[in-house]
C-alpha positions in Angstrom: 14.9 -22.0 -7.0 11.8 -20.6 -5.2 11.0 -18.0 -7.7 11.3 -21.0 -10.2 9.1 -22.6 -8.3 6.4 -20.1 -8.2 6.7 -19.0 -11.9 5.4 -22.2 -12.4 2.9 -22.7 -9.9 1.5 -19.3 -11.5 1.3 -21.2 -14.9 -0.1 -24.2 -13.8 -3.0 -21.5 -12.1 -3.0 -19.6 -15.2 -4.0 -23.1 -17.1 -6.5 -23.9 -15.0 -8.2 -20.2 -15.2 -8.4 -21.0 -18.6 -9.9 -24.2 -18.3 -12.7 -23.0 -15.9 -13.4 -19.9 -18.0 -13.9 -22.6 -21.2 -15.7 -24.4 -18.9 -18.0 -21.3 -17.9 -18.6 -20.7 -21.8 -19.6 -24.0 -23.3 -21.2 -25.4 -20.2 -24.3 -27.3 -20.5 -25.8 -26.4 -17.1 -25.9 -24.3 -15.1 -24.8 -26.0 -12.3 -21.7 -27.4 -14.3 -21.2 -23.0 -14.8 -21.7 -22.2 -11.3 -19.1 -25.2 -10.4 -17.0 -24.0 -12.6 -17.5 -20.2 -11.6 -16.4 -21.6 -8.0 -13.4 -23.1 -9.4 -12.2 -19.8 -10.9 -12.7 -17.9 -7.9 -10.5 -20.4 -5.9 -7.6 -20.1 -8.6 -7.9 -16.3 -8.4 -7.6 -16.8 -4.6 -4.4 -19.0 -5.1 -2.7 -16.2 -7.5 -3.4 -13.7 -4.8 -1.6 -15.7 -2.6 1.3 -16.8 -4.8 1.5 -12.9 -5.8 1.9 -11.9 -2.1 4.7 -14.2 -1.4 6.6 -13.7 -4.5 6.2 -9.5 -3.9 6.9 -10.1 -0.5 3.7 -7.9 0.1 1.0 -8.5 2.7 -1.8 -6.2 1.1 -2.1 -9.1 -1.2 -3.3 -11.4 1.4 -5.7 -8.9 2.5 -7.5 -8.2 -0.7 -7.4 -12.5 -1.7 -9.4 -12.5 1.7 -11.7 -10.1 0.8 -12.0 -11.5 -2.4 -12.6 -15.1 -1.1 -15.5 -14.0 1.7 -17.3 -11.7 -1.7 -17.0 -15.4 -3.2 -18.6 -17.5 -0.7 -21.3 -14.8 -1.0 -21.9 -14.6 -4.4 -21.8 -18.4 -4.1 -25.1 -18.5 -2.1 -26.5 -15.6 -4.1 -26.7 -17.9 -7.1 -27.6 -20.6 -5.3 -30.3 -19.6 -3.9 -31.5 -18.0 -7.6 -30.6 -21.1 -9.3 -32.8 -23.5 -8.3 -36.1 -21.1 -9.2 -34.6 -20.4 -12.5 -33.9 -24.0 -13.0 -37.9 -24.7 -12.3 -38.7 -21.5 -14.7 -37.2 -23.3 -17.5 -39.3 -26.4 -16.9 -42.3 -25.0 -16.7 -41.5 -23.3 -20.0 -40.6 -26.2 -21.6 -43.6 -28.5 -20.5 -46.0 -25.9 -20.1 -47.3 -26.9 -16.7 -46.3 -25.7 -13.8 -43.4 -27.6 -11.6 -44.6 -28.3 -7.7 -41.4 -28.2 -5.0 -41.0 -31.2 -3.1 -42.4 -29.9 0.0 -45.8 -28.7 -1.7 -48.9 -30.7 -0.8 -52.1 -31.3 -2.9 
């Protein structure tokens, strides 16, 4: 029954891997993308997980650790990029220059 059980918890992961990588392709922003990227990355975690109990092997839960903290850090990598690239894009399409919030005249 438990191995039933997680077969089908792997599935319903599987589904949503695929739903996040569709959503990572056809995306209209790159927020929506970097959401989505997130939403991956937490899947991954969960098969990790669901792989260590079903193996009955601890390594497993080492390495989704790992995994989760190189994550969180790519996480604030791109969102620390994104915003600039985001304001990049504007200036190209308007052809002036964006000002940040905290800019004065």
């Amino acid at each position: 029954m438990t191995q039933t059980l997680l077969i089908w918890a792997q599935y319903l992961l599987l589904f949503f891997a695929v739903a996040s990588a569709v959503k990572i392709l056809i995306g209209p922003t790159g927020a929506d993308r970097l959401i989505a990227l997130m939403i991956l990355s937490s899947v991954t975690l969960g098969f990790l997980v669901l792989t260590a109990v079903e193996k009955e092997r601890l390594i497993y839960l080492d390495v989704a650790l790992v995994y989760d903290i190189f994550g969180f850090l790519g996480l604030l990598a791109i969102a620390r990029f994104l915003p600039r690239s985001l304001m990049r894009s504007q200036e190209k399409d308007t052809g002036k220059p964006v000002r940040r919030k905290n800019e004065h005249s």
